[in-house]
N, C-alpha and C positions, 0 to 999 in steps of 0.2 A: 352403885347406881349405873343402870345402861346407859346409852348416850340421850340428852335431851330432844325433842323434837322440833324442828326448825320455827314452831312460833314460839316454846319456850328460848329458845336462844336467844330470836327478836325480842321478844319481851324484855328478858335480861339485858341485852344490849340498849332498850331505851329506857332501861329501868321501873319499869310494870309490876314487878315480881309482889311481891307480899315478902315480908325478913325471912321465914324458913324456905320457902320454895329458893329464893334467892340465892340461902345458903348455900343449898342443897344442888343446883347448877353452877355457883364458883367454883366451889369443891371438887364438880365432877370436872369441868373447865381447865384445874390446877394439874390435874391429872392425867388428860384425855389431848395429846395436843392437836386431832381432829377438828373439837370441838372448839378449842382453842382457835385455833386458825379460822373458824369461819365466824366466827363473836369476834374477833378482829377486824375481817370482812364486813362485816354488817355493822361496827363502831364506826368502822372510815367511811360506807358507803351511807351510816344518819349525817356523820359533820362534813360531808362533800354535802349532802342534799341543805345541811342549815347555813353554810357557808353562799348556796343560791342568794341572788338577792331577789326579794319579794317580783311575784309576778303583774307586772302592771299592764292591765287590757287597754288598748284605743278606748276612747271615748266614743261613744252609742256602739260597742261590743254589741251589749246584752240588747235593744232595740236592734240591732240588726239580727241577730239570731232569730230571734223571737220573728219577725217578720218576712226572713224566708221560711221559717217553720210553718207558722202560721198567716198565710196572705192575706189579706185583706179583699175582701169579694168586688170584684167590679161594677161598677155600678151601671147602669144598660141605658143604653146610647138613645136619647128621645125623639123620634122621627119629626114633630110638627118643629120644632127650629128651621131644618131642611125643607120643610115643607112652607113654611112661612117665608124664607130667603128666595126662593124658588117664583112661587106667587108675586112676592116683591118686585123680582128682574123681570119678570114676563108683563106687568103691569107699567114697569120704570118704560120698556123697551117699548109699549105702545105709545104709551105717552110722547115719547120722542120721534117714533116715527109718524107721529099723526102732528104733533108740531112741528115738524123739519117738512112738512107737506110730500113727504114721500109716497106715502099713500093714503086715501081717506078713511074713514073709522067705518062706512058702511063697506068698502070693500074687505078691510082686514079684518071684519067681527064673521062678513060671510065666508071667505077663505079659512078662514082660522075655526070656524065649525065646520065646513065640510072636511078639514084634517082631523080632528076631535073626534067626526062620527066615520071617518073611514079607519081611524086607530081603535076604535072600539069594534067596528066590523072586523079588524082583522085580530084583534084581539079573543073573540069569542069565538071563531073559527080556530084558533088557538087551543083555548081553554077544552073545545070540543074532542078537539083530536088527542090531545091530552087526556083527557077522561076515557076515550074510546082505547087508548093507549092502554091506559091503567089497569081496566076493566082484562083486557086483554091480557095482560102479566101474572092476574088475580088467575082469571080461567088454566091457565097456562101454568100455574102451581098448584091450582087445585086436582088437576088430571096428577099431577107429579105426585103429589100429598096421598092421592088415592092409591097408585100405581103403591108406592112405597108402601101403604097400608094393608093393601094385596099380598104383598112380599113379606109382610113381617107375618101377619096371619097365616101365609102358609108355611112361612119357616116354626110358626112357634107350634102348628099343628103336628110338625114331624117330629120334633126333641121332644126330649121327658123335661117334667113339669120345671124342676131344678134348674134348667140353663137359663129362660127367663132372670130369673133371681140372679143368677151367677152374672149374666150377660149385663143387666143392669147395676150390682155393685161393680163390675166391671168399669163400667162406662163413669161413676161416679168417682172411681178411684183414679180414673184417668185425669178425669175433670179437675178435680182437688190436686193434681200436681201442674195439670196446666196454668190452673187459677195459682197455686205457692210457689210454685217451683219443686221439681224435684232433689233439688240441692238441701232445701229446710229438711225433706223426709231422710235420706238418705248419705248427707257429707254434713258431715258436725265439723268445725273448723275448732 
């Protein structure tokens, strides 16, 4: 018999075999002192691993794995609490100042709307320039977006029909190693 194969060895050495295969690697084991030596190997290295004693995990182990694995979604933050705390101070604060006679209620309701409607005026002067802004950025890509389109139309009118095709599995073969990584396609550890 040739030499056994290293999961027949294993086998034999935890004792798997069925009585003739069994035989049939003693036998060759008796004779072979290769084979020998490494069924010895493999005897000491099962009763070194049963000789371990049992593996005991912390307690919430398996709850803590599970939960940086899988996180628990956050739940979103509800703005009328802050908005209701908010209303509260600014109503507590009148109140006090209109009891501590610091100032009277027709003067701080008129003051206190003309800052109201000047933070709204400056407000929508804001929001204006902002949209004009915006507006502006859109225009400003859209010359780009064309300019580009220009470019590609006359480059695809020069080439033969093939590089399109070539040029876009190209661009997706790039994409697919940016998005995995080049290491999954290319290095097998």
């Amino acid at each position: 018999m040739k030499c056994p194969s290293a999961v027949l060895l294993e086998d034999q050495a935890e004792g798997l075999l069925s009585g003739r295969e069994a035989e049939e690697v003693a036998a060759h084991v008796r004779d072979c002192v290769a084979c020998r030596r490494s069924l010895e190997e493999r005897r000491r290295f099962l009763d070194a691993c049963r000789s371990l004693p049992p593996l005991a995990l912390p307690s919430g182990f398996t709850r803590g794995v599970l939960e940086a694995a899988f996180p628990r979604p956050r739940r979103k933050r509800r703005l009328w609490p802050y908005l209701a705390a908010g209303t509260a101070s600014l109503a507590l604060a009148t109140v006090l100042l209109v009891a501590s006679g610091v100032c009277d209620l027709p003067t701080l309701m008129t003051s206190s709307g003309k800052l109201v409607w000047r933070g709204l005026q400056e407000g929508a002067s804001f929001g204006a320039k902002a949209v004009r802004l915006v507006l502006a950025l859109f225009h400003v890509a859209a010359k780009l977006l064309r300019f580009v389109w220009l470019g590609i139309e006359a480059l695809t009118g020069a080439v033969p029909r093939q590089l399109p095709a070539l040029a876009l599995a190209s661009l997706a073969a790039m994409a697919g190693f940016f998005a995995f990584g080049y290491r999954k396609f290319f290095i097998r550890r």
